[in-house]
C-alpha positions in Angstrom: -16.4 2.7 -7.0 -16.0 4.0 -10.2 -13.3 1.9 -12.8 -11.2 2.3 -16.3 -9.6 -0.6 -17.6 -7.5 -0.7 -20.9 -5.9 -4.1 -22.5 -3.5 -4.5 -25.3 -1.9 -7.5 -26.6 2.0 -8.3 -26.0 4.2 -10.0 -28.2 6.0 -11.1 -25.4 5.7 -13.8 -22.7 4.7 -12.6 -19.3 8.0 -12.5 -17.9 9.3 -10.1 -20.6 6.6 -7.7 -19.6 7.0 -8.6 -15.9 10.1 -7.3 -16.2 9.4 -3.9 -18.2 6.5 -3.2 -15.8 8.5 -3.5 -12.8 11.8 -1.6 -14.1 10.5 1.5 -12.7 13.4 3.6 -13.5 13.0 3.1 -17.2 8.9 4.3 -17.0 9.9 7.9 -18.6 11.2 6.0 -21.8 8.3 4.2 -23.3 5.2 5.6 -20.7 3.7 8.7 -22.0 0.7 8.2 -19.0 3.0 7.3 -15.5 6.2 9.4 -16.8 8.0 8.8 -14.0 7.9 5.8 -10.9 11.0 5.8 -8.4 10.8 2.7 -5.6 11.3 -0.5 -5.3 8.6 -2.9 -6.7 8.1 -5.2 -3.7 4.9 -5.5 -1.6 4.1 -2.3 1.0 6.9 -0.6 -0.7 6.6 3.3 -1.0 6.6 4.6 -4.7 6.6 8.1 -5.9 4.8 8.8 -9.5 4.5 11.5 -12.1 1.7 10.5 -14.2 0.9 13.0 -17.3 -2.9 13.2 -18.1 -3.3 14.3 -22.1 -3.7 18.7 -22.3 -3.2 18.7 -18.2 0.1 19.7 -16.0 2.0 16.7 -14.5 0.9 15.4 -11.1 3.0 13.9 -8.4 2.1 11.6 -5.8 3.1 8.9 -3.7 1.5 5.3 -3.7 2.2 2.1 -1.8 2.4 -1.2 -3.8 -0.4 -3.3 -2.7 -0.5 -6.3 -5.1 2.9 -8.3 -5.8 2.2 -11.6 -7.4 5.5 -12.3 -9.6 4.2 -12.8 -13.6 0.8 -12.4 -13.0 -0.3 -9.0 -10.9 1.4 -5.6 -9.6 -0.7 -2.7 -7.7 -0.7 0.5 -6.2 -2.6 2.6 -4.0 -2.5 6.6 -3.8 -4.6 9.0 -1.6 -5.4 12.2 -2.3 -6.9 15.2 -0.3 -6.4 13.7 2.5 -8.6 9.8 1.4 -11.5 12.0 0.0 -10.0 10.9 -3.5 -8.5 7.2 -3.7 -6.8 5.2 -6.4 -5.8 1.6 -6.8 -3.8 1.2 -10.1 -3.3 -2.3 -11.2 -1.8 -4.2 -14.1 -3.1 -7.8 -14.5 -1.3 -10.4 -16.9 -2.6 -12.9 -18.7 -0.7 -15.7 -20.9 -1.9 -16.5 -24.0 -2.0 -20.0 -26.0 0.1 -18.0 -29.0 2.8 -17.4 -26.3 2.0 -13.7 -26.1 1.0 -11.8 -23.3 -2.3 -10.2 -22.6 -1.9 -6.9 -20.4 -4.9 -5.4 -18.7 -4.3 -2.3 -16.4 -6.5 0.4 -15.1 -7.7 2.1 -12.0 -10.4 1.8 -9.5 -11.1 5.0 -8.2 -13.3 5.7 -4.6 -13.8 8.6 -1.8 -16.3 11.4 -1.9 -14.5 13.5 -4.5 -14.2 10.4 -6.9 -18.3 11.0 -8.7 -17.1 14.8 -9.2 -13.3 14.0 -10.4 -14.2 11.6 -12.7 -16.8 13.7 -14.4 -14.2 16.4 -14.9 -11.1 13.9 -15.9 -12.6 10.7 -16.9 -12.0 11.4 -20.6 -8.5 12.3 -19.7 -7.8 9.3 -17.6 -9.5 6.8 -21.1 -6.9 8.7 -23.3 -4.0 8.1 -21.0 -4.6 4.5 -20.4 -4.8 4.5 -24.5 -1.8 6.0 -24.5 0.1 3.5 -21.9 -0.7 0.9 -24.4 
């Protein structure tokens, strides 16, 4: 299993990003990675994405929410090509003493086509994640 992982500081408590991360509607506004996220952010939910990797066309897909622990983790899981490609993408928070927030999110990527899309987008999916911060 191949993984990115990004983190970024928050000025915020967990709740206040809590909140932004599951107010999928209002993605498009301040996510320049996942432009788009329609569903309902409950467990086993059915979510439908379009995520924007830097120089590349859009890509749609659905995902199912897998992780749902309130203030503290949120994740989804998309298939592609029929499983030979897999995704888990997952936002962990953590509080800090300072009352701020510290968000770590990423992507843990398996399947047969994961070693040969990763060596062609890996660089792509680093500069998104960047970007999400």
């Amino acid at each position: 299993m191949k993984s990115f992982e990004s983190e970024i500081i928050i000025e915020a408590t967990p709740a206040e990003v809590w909140q932004v991360l599951t107010a999928f509607a209002a993605y498009g506004a301040w996510n320049p990675f996942l432009r788009r996220v329609q569903g309902s952010a409950t467990n086993g939910a059915r979510l439908y994405v379009t995520a924007k990797l830097p120089a590349l066309p859009a890509i749609r897909f659905t995902a199912t929410i897998t992780t749902m622990q309130p203030l503290h983790r949120l994740g989804w899981h998309a298939r592609f090509a029929g499983g030979l490609f897999q995704a888990h993408h997952f936002f962990r928070l953590e509080p800090q003493t300072s009352g701020a927030c510290r968000l770590l999110h990423g992507e843990e990527f398996s399947g047969l086509l994961a070693a040969p899309m990763l060596l062609l987008l890996g660089s792509q999916f680093r500069a998104g994640y960047t970007a999400m911060n």
